[in-house]
C-alpha positions as CSV (number, residue, x, y, z in Angstrom):
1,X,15.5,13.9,-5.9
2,X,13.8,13.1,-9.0
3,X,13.6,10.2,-11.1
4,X,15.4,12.0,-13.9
5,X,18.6,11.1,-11.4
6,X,18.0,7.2,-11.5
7,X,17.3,6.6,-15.2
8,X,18.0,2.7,-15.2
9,X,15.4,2.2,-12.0
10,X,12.7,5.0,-14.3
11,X,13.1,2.3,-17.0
12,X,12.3,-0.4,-14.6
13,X,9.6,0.9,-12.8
14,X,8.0,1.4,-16.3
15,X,8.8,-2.0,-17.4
16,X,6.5,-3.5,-15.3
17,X,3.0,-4.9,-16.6
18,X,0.6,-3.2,-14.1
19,X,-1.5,-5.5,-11.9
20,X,-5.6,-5.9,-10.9
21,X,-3.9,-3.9,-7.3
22,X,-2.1,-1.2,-9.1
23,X,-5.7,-0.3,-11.7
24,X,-7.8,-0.2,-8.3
25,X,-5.5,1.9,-6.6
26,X,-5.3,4.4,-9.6
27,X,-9.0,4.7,-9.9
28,X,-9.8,6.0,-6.4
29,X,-9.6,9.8,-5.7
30,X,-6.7,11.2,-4.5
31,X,-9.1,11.6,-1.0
32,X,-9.8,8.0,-0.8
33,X,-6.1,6.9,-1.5
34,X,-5.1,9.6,1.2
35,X,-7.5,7.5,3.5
36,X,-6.1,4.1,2.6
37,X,-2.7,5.0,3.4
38,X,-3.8,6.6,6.6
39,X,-6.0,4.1,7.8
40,X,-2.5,1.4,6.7
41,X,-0.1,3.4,8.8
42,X,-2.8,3.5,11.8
43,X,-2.8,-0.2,11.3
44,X,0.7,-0.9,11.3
45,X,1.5,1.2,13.9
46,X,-1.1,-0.2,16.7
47,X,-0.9,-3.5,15.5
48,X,2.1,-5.3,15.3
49,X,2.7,-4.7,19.4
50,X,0.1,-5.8,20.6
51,X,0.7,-9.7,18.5
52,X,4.0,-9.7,18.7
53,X,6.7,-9.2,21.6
54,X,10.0,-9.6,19.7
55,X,10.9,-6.1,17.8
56,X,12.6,-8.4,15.3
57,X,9.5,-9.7,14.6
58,X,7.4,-6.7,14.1
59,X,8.4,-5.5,11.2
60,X,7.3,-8.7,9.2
61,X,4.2,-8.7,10.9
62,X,4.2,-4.7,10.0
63,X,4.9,-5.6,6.6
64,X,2.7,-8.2,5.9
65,X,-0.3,-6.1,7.3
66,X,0.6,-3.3,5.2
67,X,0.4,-4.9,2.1
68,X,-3.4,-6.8,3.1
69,X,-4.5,-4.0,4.6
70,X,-3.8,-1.5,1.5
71,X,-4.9,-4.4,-1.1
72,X,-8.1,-4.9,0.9
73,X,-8.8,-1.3,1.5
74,X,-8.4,-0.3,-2.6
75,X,-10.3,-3.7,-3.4
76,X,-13.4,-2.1,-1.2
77,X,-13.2,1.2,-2.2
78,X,-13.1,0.4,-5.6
79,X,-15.6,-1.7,-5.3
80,X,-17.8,1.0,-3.5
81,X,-16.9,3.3,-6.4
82,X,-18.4,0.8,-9.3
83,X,-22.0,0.8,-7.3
């Protein structure tokens, strides 16, 4: 499905005032967002099993990792892209 079939949450998404995160993640290649995403899922796939032992529980900890590991990730390679 395309946006074109959810015009109220189009107008939304384009409603929002983009953040520091959001102009570091568009300025990396398409290659180097490919590897931060990978490198995420890796991470909150191995992770969150071996801290926590209630499933409930994972998929904060999965969450909250996700979002760290993605902003730190863009933050470096952005940074590694300015040098």
């Amino acid at each position: 499905m395309t946006s074109r079939s959810f015009p109220r949450l189009r107008r939304l998404c384009n409603a929002l005032p983009k953040t520091k995160y959001d102009r570091q993640f568009e300025s990396l290649s398409a290659l180097q967002q490919l590897l931060a995403f990978a490198v995420t899922t890796a991470v909150v796939l191995a992770v969150p099993p071996l801290v926590v032992d209630a499933p409930e529980a994972r998929i904060t900890v999965a969450v909250s990792l996700a979002i760290g590991v993605l902003y730190s990730l863009s933050s470096l390679l952005a940074r590694y892209n300015r040098r």
